[in-house]
N, C-alpha and C positions, 0 to 999 in steps of 0.2 A: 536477599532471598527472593527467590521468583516466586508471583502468584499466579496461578491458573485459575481465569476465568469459569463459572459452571457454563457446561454449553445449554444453547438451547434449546427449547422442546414445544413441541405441539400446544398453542396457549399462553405461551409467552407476551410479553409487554415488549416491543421495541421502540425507544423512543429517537424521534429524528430531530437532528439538532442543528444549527448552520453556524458552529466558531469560524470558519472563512465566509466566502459568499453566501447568499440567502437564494431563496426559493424564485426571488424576483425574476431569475435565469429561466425559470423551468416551464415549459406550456402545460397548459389543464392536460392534455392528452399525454403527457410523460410522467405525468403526477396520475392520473387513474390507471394506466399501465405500473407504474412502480407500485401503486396500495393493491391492485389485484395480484400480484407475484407474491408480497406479503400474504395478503389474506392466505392465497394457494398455498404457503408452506403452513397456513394455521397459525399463524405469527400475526398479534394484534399489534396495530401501530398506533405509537402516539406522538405530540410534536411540541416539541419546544415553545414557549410563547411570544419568541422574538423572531422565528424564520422567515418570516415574511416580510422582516424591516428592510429598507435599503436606502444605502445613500450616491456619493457621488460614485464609492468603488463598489459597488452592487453588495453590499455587508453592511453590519450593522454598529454601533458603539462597541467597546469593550465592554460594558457596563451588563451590557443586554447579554451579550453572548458569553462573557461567565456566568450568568444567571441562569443561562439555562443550561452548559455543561455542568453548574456543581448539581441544580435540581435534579436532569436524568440519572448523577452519581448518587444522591442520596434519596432520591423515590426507590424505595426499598419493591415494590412492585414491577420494576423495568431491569428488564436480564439482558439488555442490548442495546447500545448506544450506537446510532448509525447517521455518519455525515451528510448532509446533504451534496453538496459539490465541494469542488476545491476553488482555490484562489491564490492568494500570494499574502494576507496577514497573520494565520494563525500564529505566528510566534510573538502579537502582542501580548495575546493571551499569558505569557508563561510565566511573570511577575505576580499574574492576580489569582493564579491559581489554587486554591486551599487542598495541598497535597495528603493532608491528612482526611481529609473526602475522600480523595481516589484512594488511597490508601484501606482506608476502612472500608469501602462499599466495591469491592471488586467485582467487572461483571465486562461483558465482551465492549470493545469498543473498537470502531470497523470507517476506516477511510483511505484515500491515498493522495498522490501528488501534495497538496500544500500541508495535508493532513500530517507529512510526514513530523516535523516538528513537537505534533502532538506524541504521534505512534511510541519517537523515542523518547522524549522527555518523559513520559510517563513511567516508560519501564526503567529511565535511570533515577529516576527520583523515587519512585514507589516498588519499584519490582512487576508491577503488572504487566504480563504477558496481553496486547493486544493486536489488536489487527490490520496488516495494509491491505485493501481488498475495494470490491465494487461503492460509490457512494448509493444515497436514494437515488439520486436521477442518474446513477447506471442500470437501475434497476428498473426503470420506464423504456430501455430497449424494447420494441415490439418483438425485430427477429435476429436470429443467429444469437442469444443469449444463454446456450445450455451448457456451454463449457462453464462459463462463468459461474455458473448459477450451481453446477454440479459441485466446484471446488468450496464454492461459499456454504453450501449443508457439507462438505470432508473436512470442511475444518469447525466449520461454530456447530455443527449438530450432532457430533460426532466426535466418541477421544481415540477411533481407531487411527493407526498410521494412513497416512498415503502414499504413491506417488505421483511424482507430477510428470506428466507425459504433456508433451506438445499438441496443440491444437492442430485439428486436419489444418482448418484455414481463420484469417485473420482479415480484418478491415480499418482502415485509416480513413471511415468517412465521419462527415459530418449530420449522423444519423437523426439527429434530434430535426434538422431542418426539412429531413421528407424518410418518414418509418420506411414507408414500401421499396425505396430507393437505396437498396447498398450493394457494395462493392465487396466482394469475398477476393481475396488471394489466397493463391495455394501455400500455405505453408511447408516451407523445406526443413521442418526440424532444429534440433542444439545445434549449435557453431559451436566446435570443440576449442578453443583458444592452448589451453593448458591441459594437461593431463593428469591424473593424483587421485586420489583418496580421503575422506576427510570429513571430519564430523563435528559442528560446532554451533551457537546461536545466532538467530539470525535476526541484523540488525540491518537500517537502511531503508531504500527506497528511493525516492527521490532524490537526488543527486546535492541536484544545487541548493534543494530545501533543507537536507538533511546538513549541511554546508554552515546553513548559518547556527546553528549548533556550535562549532566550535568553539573552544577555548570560553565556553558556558556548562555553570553546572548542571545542566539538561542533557550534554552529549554522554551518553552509555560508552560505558567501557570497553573498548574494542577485543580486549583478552578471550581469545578463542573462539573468533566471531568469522564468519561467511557473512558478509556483504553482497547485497542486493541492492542493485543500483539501476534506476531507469533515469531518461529523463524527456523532456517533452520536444516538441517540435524547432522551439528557441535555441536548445540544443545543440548547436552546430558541429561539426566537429572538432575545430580548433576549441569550442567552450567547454564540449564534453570533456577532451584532454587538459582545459587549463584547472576545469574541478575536480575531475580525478586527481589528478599533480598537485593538489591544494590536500586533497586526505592523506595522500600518500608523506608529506612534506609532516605532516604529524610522526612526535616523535611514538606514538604507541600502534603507530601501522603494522610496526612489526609484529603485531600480535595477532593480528588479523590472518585465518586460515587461507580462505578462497573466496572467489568473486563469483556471483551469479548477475548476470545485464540482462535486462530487460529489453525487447525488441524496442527498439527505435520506428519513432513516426514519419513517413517518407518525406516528409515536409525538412526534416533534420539533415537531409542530402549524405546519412552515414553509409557508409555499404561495407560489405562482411571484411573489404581488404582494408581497408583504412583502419576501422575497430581492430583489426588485429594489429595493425603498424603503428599506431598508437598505445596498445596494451603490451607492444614487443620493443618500444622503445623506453620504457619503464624497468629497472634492473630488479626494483623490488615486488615486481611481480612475476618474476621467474620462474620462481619455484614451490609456487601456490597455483591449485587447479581454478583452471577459469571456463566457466560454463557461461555463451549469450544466445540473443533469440527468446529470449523467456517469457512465458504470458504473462509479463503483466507491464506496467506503463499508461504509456493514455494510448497507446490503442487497443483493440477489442479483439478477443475477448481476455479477460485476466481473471489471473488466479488471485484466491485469497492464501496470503501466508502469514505466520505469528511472528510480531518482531517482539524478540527474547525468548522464543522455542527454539527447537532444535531441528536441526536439518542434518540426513547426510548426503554428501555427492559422492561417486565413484565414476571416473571420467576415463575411460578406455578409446582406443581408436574406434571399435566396433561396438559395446559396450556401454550403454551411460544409466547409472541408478540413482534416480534423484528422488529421495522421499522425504517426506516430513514427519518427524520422531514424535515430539509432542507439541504441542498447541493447545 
């Protein structure tokens, strides 16, 4: 059974927590930039008491960093659970987890890329509806952060539907290294892949992360499921296709509605023809709609979506209705 997180409200408790990398990442000025955005929504922050640990891989013990994701679950005062950055170990965590915490203390919980491991194991082990979307240090962006920021209050502040419209423009910089200094691309909109109709839950994210899931009682049930798939710069294309062709080789693919891709980072060398001659060399994605270009991924700016809410696509030549049902 799915549970719906209560969304947030003016007053609220968010507490910031680092199960991958720690804060050791972050500069003082991307840390007062992300607490001021907070304060500005009225959303009080509070933090983990391990995020600031670091070792050789800039994170912390297991020990430390379940200590502070069951705490944020069971401080009955914190309505939001918000990742610091991403990394590459959150799937230590999935062994020490105490699922009847998440379980009983349901309330938003919000990351992406390595995050992903969390996003679904949670919803397949407990039902909770959470969230792939901006970390705290997406949130220390100075400029060009309103798309982002727009979609993160339509989904966590908000139980009205949305949709998700494409950003005018988008950037693949390394903004943390100079705020004043970025690079806007024009955004050309959806890359129509497939064409179809079709309404189902949405699970996924991260590609390769979502990946090591398999053939563990973490990975959600694919049945009636629109997959959302990004991946990072590492990427490449031949890697994108050898992971995709790693879920599809799953015998419950066929249950799977439609694909939504997340815009690819220029560093990934993918471009619109390749993505399609890889997604048209696949027989079992024929005849499922496939929407790419998507905001969200590691580049900027991204949307917040719920994995285990509901999504529908309707993919026309001229025509594309992508909104989000519930969350």
């Amino acid at each position: 059974m799915k549970i719906y997180p209560q969304k947030l409200k003016e007053g609220d408790e968010v507490r910031i927590i680092a199960p991958s990398r720690s804060t050791s990442l972050l500069s003082e000025e991307t840390k007062t930039i992300a607490n001021k955005r907070f304060s500005d929504l009225g959303l009080k922050l509070t933090f983990g008491k391990h995020i600031d640990e670091t070792d050789e891989f800039k994170s912390s013990t297991i020990e430390s960093r379940i200590e502070d994701l069951h705490s944020a679950f069971f401080d009955k005062n914190v309505k939001a659970i918000i990742t610091v950055i991403g990394g590459f170990n959150s799937n230590q965590l999935l062994k020490n987890i105490d699922w009847e915490i998440i379980k009983n203390n349901p309330k938003i919980f919000l990351g992406y890329s390595d995050i992903t491991v969390l996003n679904n194991a949670f919803f397949a082990k407990t039902g909770l509806v959470n969230y792939s979307g901006p970390h705290y240090s997406t949130f220390g962006q100075k400029l060009h952060f309103e798309y982002t920021l727009e979609f993160f209050k339509k989904c966590l502040m908000s139980d009205e539907q949305f949709e998700i419209e494409p950003s005018e423009s988008w950037s693949d910089d390394e903004w943390y290294l100079d705020q004043n200094k970025r690079e806007l691309i024009i955004n050309p909109g959806y890359l129509i892949i497939n064409q179809g109709e079709v309404t189902g839950t949405i699970l996924g994210a991260n590609l390769c992360t979502f990946n090591l899931l398999q053939g563990t009682e973490y990975f959600p049930d694919l049945n009636n499921s629109i997959l959302f798939l990004e991946d990072d710069y590492e990427s490449v294309p031949h890697t994108f296709d050898r992971d995709l062709q790693s879920l599809i080789h799953l015998e419950s693919f066929s249950k799977v509605k439609g694909l939504v891709i997340g815009r690819f980072q220029k560093r990934s060398n993918m471009t619109d023809d390749l993505l399609i001659k890889i997604v048209k060399s696949k027989k079992e994605l024929n005849n499922i709609p496939i929407l790419a270009n998507a905001d969200f991924g590691h580049s900027d700016p991204k949307m917040t979506f719920p994995i285990g809410g509901e999504v529908s696509l309707k993919i026309e030549a001229d025509n594309i209705h992508f909104n989000v049902l519930k969350h």
